[in-house]
N, C-alpha and C positions, 0 to 999 in steps of 0.2 A: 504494500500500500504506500503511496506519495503520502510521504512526510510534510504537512500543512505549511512549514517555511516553506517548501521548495513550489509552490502553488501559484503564484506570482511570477518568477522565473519562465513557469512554461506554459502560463498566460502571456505572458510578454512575448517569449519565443514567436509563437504560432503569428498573434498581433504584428510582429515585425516580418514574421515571413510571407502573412500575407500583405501588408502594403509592400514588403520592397516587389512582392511578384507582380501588382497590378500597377505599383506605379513608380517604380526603381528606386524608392526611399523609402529610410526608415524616419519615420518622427523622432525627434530627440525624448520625448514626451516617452515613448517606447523602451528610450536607452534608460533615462531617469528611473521608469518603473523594474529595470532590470540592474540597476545600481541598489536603487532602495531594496530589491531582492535579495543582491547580495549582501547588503550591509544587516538584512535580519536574517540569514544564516551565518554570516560573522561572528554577530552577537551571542547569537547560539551553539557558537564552533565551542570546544574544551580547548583547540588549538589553532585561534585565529592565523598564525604565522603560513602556512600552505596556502590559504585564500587569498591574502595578501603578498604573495611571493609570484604565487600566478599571475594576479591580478597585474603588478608591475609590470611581469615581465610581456603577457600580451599587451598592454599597454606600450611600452615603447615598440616592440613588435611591429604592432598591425600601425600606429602609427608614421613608423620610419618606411612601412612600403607603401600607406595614404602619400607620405613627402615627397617619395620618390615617383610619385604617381603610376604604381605599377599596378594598377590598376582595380585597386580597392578602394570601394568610397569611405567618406569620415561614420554613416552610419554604422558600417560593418563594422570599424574597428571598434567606437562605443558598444556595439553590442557584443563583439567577442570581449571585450574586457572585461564587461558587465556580467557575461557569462563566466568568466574567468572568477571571475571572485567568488560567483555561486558555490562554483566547480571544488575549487580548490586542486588540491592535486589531482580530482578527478578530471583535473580538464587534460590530460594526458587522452583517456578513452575516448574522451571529447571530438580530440583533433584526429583520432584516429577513426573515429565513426564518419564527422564532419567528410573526413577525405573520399571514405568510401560512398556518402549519398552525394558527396559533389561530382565524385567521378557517375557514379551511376547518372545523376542530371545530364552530365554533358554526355553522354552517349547516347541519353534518349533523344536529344535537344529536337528533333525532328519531328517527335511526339509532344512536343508540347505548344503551350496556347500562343498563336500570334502574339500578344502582347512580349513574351520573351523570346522574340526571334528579332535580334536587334544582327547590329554588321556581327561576322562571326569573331572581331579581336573584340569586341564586349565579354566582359563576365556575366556569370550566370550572378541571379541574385543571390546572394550567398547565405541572407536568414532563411533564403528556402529551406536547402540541407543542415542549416544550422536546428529548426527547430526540434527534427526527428535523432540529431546528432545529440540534444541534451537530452531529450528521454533517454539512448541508449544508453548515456554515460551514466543518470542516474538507475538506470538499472542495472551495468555494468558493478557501481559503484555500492551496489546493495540498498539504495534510498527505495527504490520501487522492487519491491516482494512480492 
């Protein structure tokens, strides 16, 4: 069963991965309600220090390849961070599930709706795979039984 903090999280998730699919953004509004997520599983860590080690280190991350413009927008990175802090060290599974539904998206890319069929050097929206990436991770990580 989902652990009631984690409840917010993957309301937010799903909320970011549908607007970035219909409309290539995520609300900051989005990000905020998955910062406030993490900061009440923080609260409720025994060992805040994982959450916040994550949290940094996607943080400089996803924003040093926003700088370099390779081609992530500033929502994604807020939201992997935001998810970063939920995670804690589960954002290991995280990034490992993430890769396998991002790779699955783009192979399907042909099956999916006009609205994501932009030039082919566009990325996919990336809270798409990210929302079903945090379920896995929490149930990877034992939150979901």
């Amino acid at each position: 069963m989902l652990s009631l903090i984690y409840v917010p999280a993957v309301g937010a998730s799903f909320w970011a991965a549908w607007t970035d699919a219909n409309a290539s953004k995520i609300p900051n509004l989005v990000s905020l309600l998955m910062l406030f997520a993490g900061l009440i599983v923080v609260s409720f860590a025994p060992n805040p220090t994982p959450h916040l080690i994550a949290f940094a280190i996607v943080f400089v991350a996803t924003f040093s390849l926003w700088a370099m413009q390779a081609g992530m927008g500033g929502g994604d990175c807020k939201l992997l961070s935001g998810i970063a802090l939920v995670l804690g060290a589960g954002f290991i599974p995280f990034m490992g599930a993430l890769a396998l539904f991002a790779f699955i998206l783009m192979r399907t890319r042909h099956l999916l709706p006009r609205a994501w069929k932009r030039r082919a050097s566009d990325m996919i929206p990336l809270a798409v795979p990210a929302a079903p990436a945090l379920v896995a991770a929490l149930w990877v990580t034992g939150v979901l039984q």
